[in-house]
N, C-alpha and C positions, 0 to 999 in steps of 0.2 A: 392484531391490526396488520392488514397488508399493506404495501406500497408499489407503486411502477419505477422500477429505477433506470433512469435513462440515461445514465452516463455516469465513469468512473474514473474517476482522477487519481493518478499514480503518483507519486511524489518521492522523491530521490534525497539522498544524504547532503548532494550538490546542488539543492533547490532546482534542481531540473524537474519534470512534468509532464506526462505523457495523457490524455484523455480519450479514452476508449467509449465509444457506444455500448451500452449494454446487451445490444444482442449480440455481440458476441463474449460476451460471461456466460460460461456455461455455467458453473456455481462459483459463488461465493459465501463464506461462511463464516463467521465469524464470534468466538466463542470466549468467555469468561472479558465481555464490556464492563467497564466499568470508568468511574471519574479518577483525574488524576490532579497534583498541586506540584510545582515546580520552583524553586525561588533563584535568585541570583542576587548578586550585590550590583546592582545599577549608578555606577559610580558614588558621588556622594548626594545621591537623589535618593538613598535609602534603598529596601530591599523589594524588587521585583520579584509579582508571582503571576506563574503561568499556570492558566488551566485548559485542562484538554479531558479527548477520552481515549481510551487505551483496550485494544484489545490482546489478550494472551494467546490465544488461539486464531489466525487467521488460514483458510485455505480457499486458492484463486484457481481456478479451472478457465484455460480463455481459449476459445474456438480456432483453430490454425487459420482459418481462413481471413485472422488479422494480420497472417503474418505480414510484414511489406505492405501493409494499407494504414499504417500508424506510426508517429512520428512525433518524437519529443518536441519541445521548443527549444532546442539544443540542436535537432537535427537528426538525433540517434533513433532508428529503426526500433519497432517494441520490444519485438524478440530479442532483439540482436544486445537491447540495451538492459533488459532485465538479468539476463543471462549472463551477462560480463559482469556483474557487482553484483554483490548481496546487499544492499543498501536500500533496500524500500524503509523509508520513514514514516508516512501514511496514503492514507486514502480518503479522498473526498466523494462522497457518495451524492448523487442529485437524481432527485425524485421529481416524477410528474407535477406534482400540485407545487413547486419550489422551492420544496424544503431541500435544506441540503447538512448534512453531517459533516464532518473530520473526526476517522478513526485512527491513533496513532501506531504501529507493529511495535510489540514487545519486543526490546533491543536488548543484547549481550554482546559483549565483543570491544572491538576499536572504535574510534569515529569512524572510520568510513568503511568496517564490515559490521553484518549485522552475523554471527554465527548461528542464529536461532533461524537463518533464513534460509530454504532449498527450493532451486529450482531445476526442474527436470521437463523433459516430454513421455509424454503417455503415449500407448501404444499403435493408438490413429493422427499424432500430432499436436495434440494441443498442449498448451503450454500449462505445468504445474507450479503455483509457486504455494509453498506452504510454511507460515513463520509461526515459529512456538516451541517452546521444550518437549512438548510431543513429537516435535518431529526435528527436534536435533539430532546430529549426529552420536 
């Protein structure tokens, strides 16, 4: 099955939010999806459970020519904001026909590092982020 994906929501450790047009993803990929269950003690309202999906392997390729034309709801610049934390928590994916997903990054680390997460530029500029034990350090 294919889809058109026309926008992609970034999402941060500090509920912050960043939403990128899809033409400028050059790839994105995303590898070992799967379902997740999460519970908590919700006071004495008994035990909360969260469900989501989780990917192991994510890699984000994004066009330079976003640099400076995208801006969180916070304020922070794309580049400037992915690249100062490692803290991507997910991604909301939204498709032509309006469906839309939430894919969550496989996390290691502190609250507000992700260690499984890098990011770099390639050799014409664009930005790389890749999160996964494949590509930890």
């Amino acid at each position: 099955m294919v889809a058109t994906l026309i926008k992609l929501e970034i999402a941060f450790e500090n509920v912050e939010v960043i939403k990128i047009p899809a033409k400028f993803i050059l790839t994105l990929t995303m590898r070992g999806v799967k379902e997740f269950r999460n519970s908590y003690q919700n006071d004495d309202e008994g035990l909360a459970m969260f469900r989501g999906t989780s990917a192991d392997k994510i890699y984000l390729q994004i066009d330079k020519t976003a640099a400076k034309k995208f801006y969180s709801d916070s304020d922070n610049e794309l580049f400037a904001r992915i690249n100062q934390y490692q803290d991507i928590t997910s991604f909301t994916l939204i498709y032509s026909d309006k469906f839309t997903e939430e894919i969550y990054s496989h996390w290691e680390g502190t609250d507000e590092t992700n260690n499984l997460q890098k990011n770099y530029f390639d050799e014409e500029g664009n930005l790389i982020v890749e999160i996964g034990k494949d590509f930890a350090k």
